[in-house]
C-alpha positions, 0 to 999 in steps of 0.5 A, spaced: 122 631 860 126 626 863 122 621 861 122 625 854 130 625 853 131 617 852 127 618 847 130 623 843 136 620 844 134 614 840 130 618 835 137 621 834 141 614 833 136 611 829 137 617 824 144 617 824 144 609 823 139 611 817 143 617 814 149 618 816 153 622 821 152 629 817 144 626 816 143 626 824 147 632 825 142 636 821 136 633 823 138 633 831 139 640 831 133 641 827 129 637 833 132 641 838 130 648 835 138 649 831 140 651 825 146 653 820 147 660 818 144 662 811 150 663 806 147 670 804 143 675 807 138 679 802 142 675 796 149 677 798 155 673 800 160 676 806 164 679 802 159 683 798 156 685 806 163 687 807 164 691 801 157 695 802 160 696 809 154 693 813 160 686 815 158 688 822 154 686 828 149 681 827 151 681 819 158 679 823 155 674 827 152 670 822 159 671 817 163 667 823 157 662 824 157 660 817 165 660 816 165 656 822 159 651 820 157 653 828 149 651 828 145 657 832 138 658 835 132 658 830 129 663 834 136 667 835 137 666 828 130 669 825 128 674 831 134 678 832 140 676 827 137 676 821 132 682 820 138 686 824 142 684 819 137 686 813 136 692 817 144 694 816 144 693 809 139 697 808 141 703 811 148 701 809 144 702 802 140 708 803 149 711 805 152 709 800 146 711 795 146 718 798 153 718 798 153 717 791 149 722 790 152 728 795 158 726 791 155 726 784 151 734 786 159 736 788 161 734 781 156 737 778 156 743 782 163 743 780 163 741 773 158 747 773 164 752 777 169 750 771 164 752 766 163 759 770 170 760 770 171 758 763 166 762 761 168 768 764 175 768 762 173 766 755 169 773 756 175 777 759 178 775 754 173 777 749 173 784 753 180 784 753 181 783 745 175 788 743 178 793 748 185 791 743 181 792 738 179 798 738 185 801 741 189 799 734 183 802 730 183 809 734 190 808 733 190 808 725 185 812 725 189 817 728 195 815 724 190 817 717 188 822 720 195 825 722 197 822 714 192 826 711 193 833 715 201 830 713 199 830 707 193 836 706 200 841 709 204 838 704 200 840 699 199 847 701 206 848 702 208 845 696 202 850 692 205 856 695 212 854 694 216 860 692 220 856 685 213 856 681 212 863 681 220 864 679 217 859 673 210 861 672 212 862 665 214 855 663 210 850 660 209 844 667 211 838 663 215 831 667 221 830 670 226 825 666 232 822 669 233 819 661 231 820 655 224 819 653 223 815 659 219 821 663 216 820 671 209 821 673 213 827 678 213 834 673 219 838 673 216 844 678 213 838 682 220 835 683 224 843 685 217 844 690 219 839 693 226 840 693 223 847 696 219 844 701 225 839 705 230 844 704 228 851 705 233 856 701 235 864 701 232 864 694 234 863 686 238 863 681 234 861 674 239 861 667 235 859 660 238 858 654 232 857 649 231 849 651 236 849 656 234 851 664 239 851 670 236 852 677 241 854 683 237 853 690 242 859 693 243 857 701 239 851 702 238 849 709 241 842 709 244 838 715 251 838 712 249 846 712 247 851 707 249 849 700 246 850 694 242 846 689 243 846 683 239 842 677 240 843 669 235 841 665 234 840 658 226 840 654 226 834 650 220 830 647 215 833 652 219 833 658 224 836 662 230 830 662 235 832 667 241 832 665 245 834 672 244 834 679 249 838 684 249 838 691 255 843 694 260 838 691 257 832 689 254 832 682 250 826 679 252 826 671 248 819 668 242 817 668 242 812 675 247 818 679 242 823 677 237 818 680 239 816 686 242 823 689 233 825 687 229 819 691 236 821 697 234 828 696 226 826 696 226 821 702 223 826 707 220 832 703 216 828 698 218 821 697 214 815 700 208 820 702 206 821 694 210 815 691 210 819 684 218 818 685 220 812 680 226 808 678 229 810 670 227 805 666 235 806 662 241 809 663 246 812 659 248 805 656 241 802 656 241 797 662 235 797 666 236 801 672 
C-alpha cells in the first residue's frame, strides 16, 4: 500500500494537469471509492421529499450532502442511504395514499350522513304537511257538515214557521224593494225568515184587496221586544214593500227599505241562501 500511494498520487496530478481542478476532484474521488450525492431519489428533488414528508434519516443525509457538495462513500451511498431513503418515500407514499383514502371514506361517509338527514327531514316535513293537510280537510269537512246540518235546521225552521199558515191563502209571489224590480226571495220566504231570527208572540194581518200589512207582535230582538211591521202592495206579479218599521224606525224608499231588510236578514237568512239582493232602482231611478 505504500508503495501504491505515490502512484495514485501521480495519477491524481497527471489528471488534474490534464482536466482541471473539478476534473481531478471527481476522478480522485472516484479512484478512492467516493461520490456526490444524487440530486433526486426516485425522481424527486429535496423539496419534493420534503412535501411527501419523507425529508428525513437517510433522505436527510443525502439532502445536506448534496446542498454542501460533500462526496460520500460509493458503498454508504448505494447500500445504506439510498435504498433506505427509497424505503422512506415508499412508505411515505403508501401514508399519504391511505390518508387520502381515510379522508376521502369520511367525506363520503359524511356526504352520505347530510343526505340521510336532508332526506329524513324532507320526510319529516312531508309528514308534517300531510298531517296538516288533513286536519284542514277534517276541518272543512266538519265546517260543511256543520253548514248543511246550519242550513237543513234552517230550512225546517223556516218550513214550519208560524207566518205561512197566517197566509196560506195568498198567492206566494216575490219580494220587491221597487217596482218591477223583483228578488229571487218570495214575500212568505222573507217574513219566515223574519220569524226564524226574531221570534214573536204572534200576528196581526191587515188586507185591503192589493193592499197587505203584516205586524210581528213582540219580537225577540236585542233591543227588546219590538214589533215588526211590514206593508205590502201586490203589483206586477210581486209583493213590492212599500214600508218597514222596526218599533220607531221606518224605512219609506226603496234603499231605506233595502238596507233595514239585509240588517234584518244578516243572521237569520242573509249569507246562508244568499237570495237577498240589492234594488236595481230607488225611487228616482238611480242605481241603488
Amino acid at each position: 500500500m505504500t508503495r501504491r500511494l505515490p502512484l495514485l498520487l501521480g495519477v491524481g496530478l497527471l489528471a488534474m494537469g490534464l482536466g482541471g481542478c473539478a476534473s481531478m476532484m471527481e476522478t480522485t474521488a472516484g479512484l478512492i471509492g467516493r461520490t456526490p450525492a444524487p440530486p433526486t431519489v426516485d425522481g424527486l428533488d429535496y423539496t419534493a421529499i420534503r412535501d411527501l414528508g419523507a425529508l428525513e434519516g437517510s433522505c436527510e443525509s443525502l439532502r445536506q450532502a448534496h446542498e454542501t457538495e460533500r462526496y460520500v462513500p460509493r458503498r454508504t451511498l448505494e447500500e445504506l442511504w439510498l435504498p433506505a431513503c427509497r424505503r422512506r418515500i415508499e412508505e411515505a407514499r403508501r401514508f399519504n395514499q391511505e390518508m387520502a383514502r381515510l379522508v376521502e371514506r369520511a367525506y363520503q361517509a359524511e356526504q352520505a350522513h347530510q343526505r340521510a338527514l336532508a332526506e329524513q327531514r324532507a320526510e319529516e316535513r312531508r309528514v308534517r304537511e300531510a298531517m296538516e293537510a288533513a286536519r284542514r280537510d277534517a276541518e272543512e269537512r266538519q265546517e260543511a257538515n256543520a253548514e248543511e246540518e246550519n242550513q237543513a235546521r234552517l230550512r225546517e225552521r223556516l218550513a214550519d214557521a208560524h207566518i205561512l199558515q197566517v197566509l196560506d191563502d195568498l198567492p206566494d209571489q216575490p219580494l220587491a224593494f221597487s217596482l218591477g224590480q223583483p228578488s229571487e226571495r218570495s214575500m212568505k220566504n222573507f217574513l219566515a225568515c223574519l220569524e226564524v231570527g226574531y221570534p214573536n208572540q204572534g200576528y196581526q194581518v191587515e188586507r185591503d184587496g192589493g193592499d197587505l200589512t203584516v205586524t210581528a207582535l213582540q219580537a225577540d230582538m236585542l233591543r227588546g221586544d219590538v214589533d215588526i211591521r211590514a206593508h205590502f202592495v201586490n203589483v206586477w206579479d210581486t209583493w213590492m214593500l212599500e214600508s218597514l218599521s222596526v218599533a220607531e224606525m221606518t224605512a219609506d224608499t226603496p234603499r231605506d227599505r233595502f238596507m233595514l231588510a239585509q240588517n234584518l236578514m244578516a243572521g237569520p237568512c242573509y249569507g246562508i241562501d244568499e237570495l237577498l239582493r240589492r234594488p236595481a232602482a230607488d225611487d228616482d231611478g238611480q242605481s241603488g
